[in-house]
C-alpha positions as CSV (number, residue, x, y, z in Angstrom):
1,X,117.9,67.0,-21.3
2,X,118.4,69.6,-18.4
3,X,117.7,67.5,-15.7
4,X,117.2,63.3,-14.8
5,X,114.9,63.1,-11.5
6,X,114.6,59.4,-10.2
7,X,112.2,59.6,-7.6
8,X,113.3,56.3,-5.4
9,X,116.9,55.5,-6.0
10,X,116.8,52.1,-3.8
11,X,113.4,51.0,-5.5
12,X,115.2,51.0,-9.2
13,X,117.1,48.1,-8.1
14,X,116.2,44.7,-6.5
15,X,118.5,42.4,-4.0
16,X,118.6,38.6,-4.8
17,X,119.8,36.5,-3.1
18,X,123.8,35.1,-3.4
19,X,124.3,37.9,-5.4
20,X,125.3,41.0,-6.2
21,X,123.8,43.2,-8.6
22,X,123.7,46.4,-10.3
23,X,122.4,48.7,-12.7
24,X,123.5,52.2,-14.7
25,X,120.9,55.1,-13.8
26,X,123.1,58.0,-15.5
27,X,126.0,58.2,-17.8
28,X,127.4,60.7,-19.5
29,X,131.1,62.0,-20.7
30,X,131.7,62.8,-17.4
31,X,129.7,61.2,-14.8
32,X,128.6,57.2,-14.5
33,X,126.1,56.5,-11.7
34,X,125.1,52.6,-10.9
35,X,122.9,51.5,-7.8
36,X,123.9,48.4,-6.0
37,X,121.5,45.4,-4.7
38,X,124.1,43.4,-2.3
39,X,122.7,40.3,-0.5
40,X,124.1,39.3,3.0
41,X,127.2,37.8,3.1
42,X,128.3,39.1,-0.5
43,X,131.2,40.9,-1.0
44,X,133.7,42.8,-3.9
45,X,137.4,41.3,-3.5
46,X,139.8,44.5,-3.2
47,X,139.9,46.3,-6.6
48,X,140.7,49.8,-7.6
49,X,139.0,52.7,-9.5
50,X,140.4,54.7,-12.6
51,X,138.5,57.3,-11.9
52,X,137.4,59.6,-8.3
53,X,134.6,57.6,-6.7
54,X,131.9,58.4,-4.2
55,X,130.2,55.7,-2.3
56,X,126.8,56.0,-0.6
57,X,125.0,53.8,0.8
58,X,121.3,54.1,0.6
59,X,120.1,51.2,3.4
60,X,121.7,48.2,4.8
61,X,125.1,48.0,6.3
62,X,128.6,46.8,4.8
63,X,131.9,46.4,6.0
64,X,134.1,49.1,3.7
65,X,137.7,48.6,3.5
66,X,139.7,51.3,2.5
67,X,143.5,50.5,2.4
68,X,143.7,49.3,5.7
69,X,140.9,51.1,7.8
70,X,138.0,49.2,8.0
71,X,134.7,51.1,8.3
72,X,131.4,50.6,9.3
73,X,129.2,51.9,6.4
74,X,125.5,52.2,7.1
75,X,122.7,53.6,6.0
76,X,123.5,57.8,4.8
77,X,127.4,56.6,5.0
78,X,129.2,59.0,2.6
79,X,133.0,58.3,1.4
80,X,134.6,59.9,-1.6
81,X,137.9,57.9,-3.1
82,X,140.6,59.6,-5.1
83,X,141.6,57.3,-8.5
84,X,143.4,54.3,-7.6
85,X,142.2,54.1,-3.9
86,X,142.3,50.2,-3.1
87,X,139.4,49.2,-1.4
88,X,136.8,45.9,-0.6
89,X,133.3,45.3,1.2
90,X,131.5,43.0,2.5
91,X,127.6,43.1,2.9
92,X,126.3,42.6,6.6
93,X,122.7,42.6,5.6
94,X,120.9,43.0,2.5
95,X,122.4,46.6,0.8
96,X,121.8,49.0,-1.3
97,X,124.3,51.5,-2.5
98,X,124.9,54.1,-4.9
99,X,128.4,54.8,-6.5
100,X,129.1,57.4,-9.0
101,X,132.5,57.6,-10.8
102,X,133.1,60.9,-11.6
């Protein structure tokens, strides 16, 4: 296939509540793009990637730590990660985000 439109990346996924969830819309040898549904108050405990990672985040608002700056991510926030990059967030309403791992 030449090409993989998906028309409204926030409507492919929904938020429930106390959770966090998430689900692969492209993968391929070299790319692997999930969309996030985080619920207020959720959070990812530091952990690192293998590979380079770019965050966006498509509405809502989290708290993004990266090493020790803390940013405030909201909606059309942008951050690319090199491999290995330590980083948490917490959600500080309902979120969705998109991460590819490239």
């Amino acid at each position: 296939m030449t090409h993989v439109p998906i028309p409204d990346l926030a409507a492919s996924i929904a938020i429930q509540d106390g959770a966090v969830v998430s689900k692969v819309v492209y993968k391929d040898e070299q790319l692997n793009v999930t969309v996030f549904g985080i619920a207020a108050g959720e959070e990812l405990t530091e952990h690192k990637a293998a590979r380079t990672a770019i965050v966006q985040v498509l509405s809502g608002r989290l708290r993004f730590t990266v090493g020790a700056e803390v940013l405030d991510a909201g909606p059309d926030f942008w951050l690319h990660m090199e491999p290995g990059t330590p980083h948490s967030l917490l959600a500080l309403e309902p979120t969705v985000m998109l991460l590819t791992l490239v």
